[in-house]
N, C-alpha and C positions, 0 to 999 in steps of 0.2 A: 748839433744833436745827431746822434748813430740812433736811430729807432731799434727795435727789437722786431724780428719776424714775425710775430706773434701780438699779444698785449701789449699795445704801450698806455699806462697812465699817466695823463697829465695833471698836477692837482695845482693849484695855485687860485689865490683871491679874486674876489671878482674885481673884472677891468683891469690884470695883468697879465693879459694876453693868450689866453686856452684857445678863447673863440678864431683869434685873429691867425694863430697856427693851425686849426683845421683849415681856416680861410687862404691860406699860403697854399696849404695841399692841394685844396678844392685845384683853386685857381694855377698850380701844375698839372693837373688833369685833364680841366677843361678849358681851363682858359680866362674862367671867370669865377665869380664869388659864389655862395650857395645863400647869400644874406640880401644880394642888392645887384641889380643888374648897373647900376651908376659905379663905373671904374673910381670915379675919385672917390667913393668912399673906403675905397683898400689904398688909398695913395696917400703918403703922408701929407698931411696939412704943407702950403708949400711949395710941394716937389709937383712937378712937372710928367714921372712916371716911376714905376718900380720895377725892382728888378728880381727872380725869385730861381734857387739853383738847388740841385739836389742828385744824387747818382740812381740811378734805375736799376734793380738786379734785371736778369737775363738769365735765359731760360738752363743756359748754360753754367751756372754758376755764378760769371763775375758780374761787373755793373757798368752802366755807361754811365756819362756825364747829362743832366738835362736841363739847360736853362731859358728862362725866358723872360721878355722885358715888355712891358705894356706901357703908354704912353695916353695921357688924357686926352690928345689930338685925335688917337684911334689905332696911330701906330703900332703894330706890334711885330715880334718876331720872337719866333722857338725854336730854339736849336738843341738837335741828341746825338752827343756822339759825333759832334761838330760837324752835322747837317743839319739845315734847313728846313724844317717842315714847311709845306703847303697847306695843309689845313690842319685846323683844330680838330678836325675828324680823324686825322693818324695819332692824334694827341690824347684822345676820348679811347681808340684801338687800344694806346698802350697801355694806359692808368683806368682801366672799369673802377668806377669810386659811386660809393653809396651812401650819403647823410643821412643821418639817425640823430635828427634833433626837436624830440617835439615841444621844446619852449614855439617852435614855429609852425603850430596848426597839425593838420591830417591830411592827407588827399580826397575824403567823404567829402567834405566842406570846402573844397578848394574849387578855383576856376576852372573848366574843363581844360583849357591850355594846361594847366597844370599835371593834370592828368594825364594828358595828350603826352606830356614831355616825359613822364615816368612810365607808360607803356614803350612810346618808341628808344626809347634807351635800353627797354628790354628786346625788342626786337631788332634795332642797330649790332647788338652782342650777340645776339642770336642766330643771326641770319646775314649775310654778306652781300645779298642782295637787294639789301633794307635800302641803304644809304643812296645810294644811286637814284633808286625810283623816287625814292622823295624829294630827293635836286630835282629831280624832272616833273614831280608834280609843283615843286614851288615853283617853278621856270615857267610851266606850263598857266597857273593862278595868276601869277603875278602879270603875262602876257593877257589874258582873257580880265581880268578885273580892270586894267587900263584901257581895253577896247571899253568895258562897260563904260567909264569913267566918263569918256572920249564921248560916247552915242555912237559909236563904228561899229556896232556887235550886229551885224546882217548875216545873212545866209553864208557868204563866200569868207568873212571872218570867223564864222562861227568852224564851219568845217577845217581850217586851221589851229584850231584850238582845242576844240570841243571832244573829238576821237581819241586822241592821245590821251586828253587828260581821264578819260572813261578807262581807256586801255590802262593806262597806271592804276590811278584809283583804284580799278578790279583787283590788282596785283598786291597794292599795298596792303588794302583789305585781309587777302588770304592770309599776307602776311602777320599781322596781326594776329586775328582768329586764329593760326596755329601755333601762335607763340602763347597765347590765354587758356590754349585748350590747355596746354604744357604746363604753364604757370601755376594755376588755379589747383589743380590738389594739393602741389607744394604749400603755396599760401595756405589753404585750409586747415595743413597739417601743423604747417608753424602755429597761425593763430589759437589753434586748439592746447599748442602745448602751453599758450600763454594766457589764453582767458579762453571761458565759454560762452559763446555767443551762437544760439540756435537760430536757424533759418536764415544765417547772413550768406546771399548770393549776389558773384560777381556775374554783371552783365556787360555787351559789348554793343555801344552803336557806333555802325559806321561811317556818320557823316551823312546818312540818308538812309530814307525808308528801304527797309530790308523788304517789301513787296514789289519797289516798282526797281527800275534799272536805272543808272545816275544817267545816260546817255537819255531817259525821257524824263526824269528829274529836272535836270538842264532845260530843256526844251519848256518844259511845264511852267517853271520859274524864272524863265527869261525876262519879262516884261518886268518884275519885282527885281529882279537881279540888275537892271537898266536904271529902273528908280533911284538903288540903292548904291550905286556904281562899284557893285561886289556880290561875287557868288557866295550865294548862301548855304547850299548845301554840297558834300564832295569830302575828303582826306581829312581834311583842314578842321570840319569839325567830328572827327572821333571821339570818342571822351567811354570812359567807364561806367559803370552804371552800379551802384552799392544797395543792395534793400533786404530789410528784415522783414519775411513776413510777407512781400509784396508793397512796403512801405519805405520811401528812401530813409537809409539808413542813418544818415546824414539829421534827420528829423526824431526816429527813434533812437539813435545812439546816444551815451552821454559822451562829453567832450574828450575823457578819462579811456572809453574803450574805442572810440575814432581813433585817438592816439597810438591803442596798441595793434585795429588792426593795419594802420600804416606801417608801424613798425615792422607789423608780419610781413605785408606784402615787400619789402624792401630785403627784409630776409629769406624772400622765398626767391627772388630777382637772383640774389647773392647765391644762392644754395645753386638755381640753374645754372648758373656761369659754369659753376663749379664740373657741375656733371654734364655739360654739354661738351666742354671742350679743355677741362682740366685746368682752369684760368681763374686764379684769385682774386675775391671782389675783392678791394681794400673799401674799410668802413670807418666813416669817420663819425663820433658818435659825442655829440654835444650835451653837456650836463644832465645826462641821464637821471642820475642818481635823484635830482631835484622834481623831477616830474614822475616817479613810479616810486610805489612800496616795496620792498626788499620782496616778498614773493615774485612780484610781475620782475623785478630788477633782474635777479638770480635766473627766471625762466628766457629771458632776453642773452641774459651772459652767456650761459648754455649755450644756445645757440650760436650766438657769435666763436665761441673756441671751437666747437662741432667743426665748423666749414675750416680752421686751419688756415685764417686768413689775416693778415694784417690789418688789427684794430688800433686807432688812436682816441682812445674816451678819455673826456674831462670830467673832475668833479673839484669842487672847491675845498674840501678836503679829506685825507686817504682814508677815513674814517667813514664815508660814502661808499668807498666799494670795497671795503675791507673782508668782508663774509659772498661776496656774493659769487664768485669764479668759481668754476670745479677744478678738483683737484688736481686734473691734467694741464691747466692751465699755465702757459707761459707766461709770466708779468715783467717787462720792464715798467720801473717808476722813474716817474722825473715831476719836479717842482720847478715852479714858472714865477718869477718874479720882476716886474717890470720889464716885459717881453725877453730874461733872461732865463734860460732854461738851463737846470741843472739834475744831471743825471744822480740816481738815490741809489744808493750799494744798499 
C-alpha cells in the first residue's frame, strides 16, 4: 500500500482488516496497539512475534526505511534507516499519531490513567523537557514506593527520595499547566465548531492539593502511604477534570456528545503540533461514519483536511463518507479484502 499525503480511505467488510491496519500504524508509532496493551492479540494465532515495515518521509523530501519486530517473549527491536533505536520515546518523536475511534469510549468517562496518558502525550510534543523529568519522577516513585513496601521509609530514607521527587513534580506540574493553558481554547474552538455544549470547562489536578506543597503532602500522608505500601498523592495521579455547570460532565453529558468532545480534544492536540512546531499529527480514525450523523461527520472531516495532515479513516462502505469531505480535499481510496488491500483509481 503507497498511502496518499493527505486522505486515505479505507472501505472494506467488517472483520477484513481496516481495524487491524490502523493497528499496524498505531503499533509503528508507538510500539504498541491502541486496542489492547496484550501483544499477542496483534500476533497471529501461532506465531511466536511479528514483524511490521514501512518508509517514513523526511523533512527533506525523500523517505527512510522503518522496521520493527515484537516478540510475545517481550523482545523487541526498531530499526530507521538501518539504526537502532533505543527507545520507543525516539519512535513516539518521529510518528505524533492520534486515534479517533469512538466505537472505544471518551476520555470523560475514562480511567484517570487514561487521561493522564492523553495530557502527557501532549506535553511530551510540546515540550522537550517533558520526557526526562518523568523518567525521573517514575525512577524516583518506584524507589520510595519499594522503601514503603519494605517498612525502610524513616527519616534518612525519606530525605533520599522525598526532595527530588517534590523538585520534579514541581517542574512536571508547570509543565503541564502551560501546555492546558495552550490547549484549552484550541479545544473549545474545535468543539464549538462541532456541537454546542454551554459551560463545558476543562480543569487541572495535580496529583495533590493545590493549597498545600507535595513536600508536606508527603509528610502528612506518610503513615497511610506505609499502610498502603504506595504514594498516594504526587505526578502519578494528575488527571483532568470535565464539568458542565459545576457538575462532572461525565454524569451530565450524554454518551453521543462525551464522544464528540473527545473527538475535539484530540483535534485541538493535533492542531497544536501543528502550530507549535510545524509537525504533522497523522490521524488514524476508526469507523467514524458508524458512530456520528453526517452533520457532526462533515464538521469532524473539516477539520481533519484544515490541519493538512495524514489521515487513514475506515468506513465499511464508500457510500459512508461519500458527501462528507470539503472540496479541497485530497482523497486516496483503497478497498480491503481479507487483509488485502487494493488501491481504487
Amino acid at each position: 500500500m503507497v498511502p496518499g499525503t493527505g486522505v486515505n480511505v479505507i472501505t472494506g467488510a467488517n472483520a477484513s482488516g481496516k481495524t487491524s491496519l490502523l493497528e499496524a500504524i498505531h503499533m509503528l508509532a508507538l510500539a504498541r496497539s491502541f486496542r489492547s496493551h496484550r501483544l499477542a492479540s496483534v500476533i497471529t494465532a501461532g506465531q511466536s512475534a511479528c514483524q511490521l515495515f514501512a518508509r517514513i518521509s523526511t523533512s527533506s523530501g525523500g523517505s527512510v526505511p522503518l522496521g520493527m519486530s515484537r516478540r510475545l517473549d517481550g523482545e523487541h527491536q526498531i530499526r530507521l534507516n538501518g539504526e537502532t533505536l533505543r527507545s520507543t520515546s525516539e519512535l513516539a518523536m518521529l510518528l505524533p499519531v492520534q486515534v479517533i475511534a469512538p466505537a472505544g469510549g471518551g476520555l470523560l468517562d475514562a480511567s484517570p490513567g487514561v487521561r493522564r496518558q492523553f495530557l502527557d502525550w501532549g506535553v511530551f510534543h510540546y515540550d522537550g523537557r517533558f520526557y526526562g523529568l518523568w523518567k525521573q519522577a517514575q525512577r524516583l516513585l518506584k524507589q520510595r514506593n519499594t522503601s514503603l513496601k519494605c517498612g525502610t521509609m524513616d527519616a534518612s530514607v525519606r530525605t533520599s527520595f522525598d526532595p527530588g521527587l517534590v523538585r520534579v513534580a514541581e517542574q512536571l506540574d508547570e509543565l503541564r499547566a502551560a501546555y492546558l493553558a495552550v490547549l484549552e481554547p484550541l479545544f473549545l474552538a474545535s468543539l464549538e465548531r462541532i456541537v454546542n455544549i454551554p459551560d463545558l470547562s476543562l480543569g487541572y489536578y495535580r496529583g495533590w492539593s493545590k493549597d498545600n506543597s507535595l513536600a508536606d503532602v508527603l509528610q502528612e500522608s506518610l503513615h497511610r502511604d506505609q499502610q498502603l505500601g504506595y504514594t498516594q498523592r504526587g505526578p502519578q495521579r494528575a488527571d483532568l477534570r470535565f464539568t458542565v455547570a459545576g457538575v462532572s460532565a461525565a454524569e451530565r453529558l450524554s454518551r453521543g456528545q462525551q464522544k464528540l468532545v473527545t473527538i475535539a480534544l484530540r483535534l485541538a492536540q493535533g492542531e497544536l503540533l501543528g502550530k507549535r512546531d510545524q509537525r504533522r499529527c497523522l490521524f488514524l480514525v476508526d469507523d467514524l461514519a458508524a458512530e456520528l450523523d453526517t452533520q457532526h461527520l462533515s464538521q469532524v472531516c473539516e477539520q481533519l483536511v484544515a490541519m493538512h495532515s495524514q489521515v487513514f479513516v475506515t468506513a465499511v462502505n464508500a457510500n459512508e463518507l461519500a458527501d462528507v469531505w470539503p472540496a479541497n480535499a485530497t482523497l486516496a481510496r483503497f478497498t480491503i479484502e481479507q487483509g488485502r488491500i487494493t488501491a481504487v483509481e
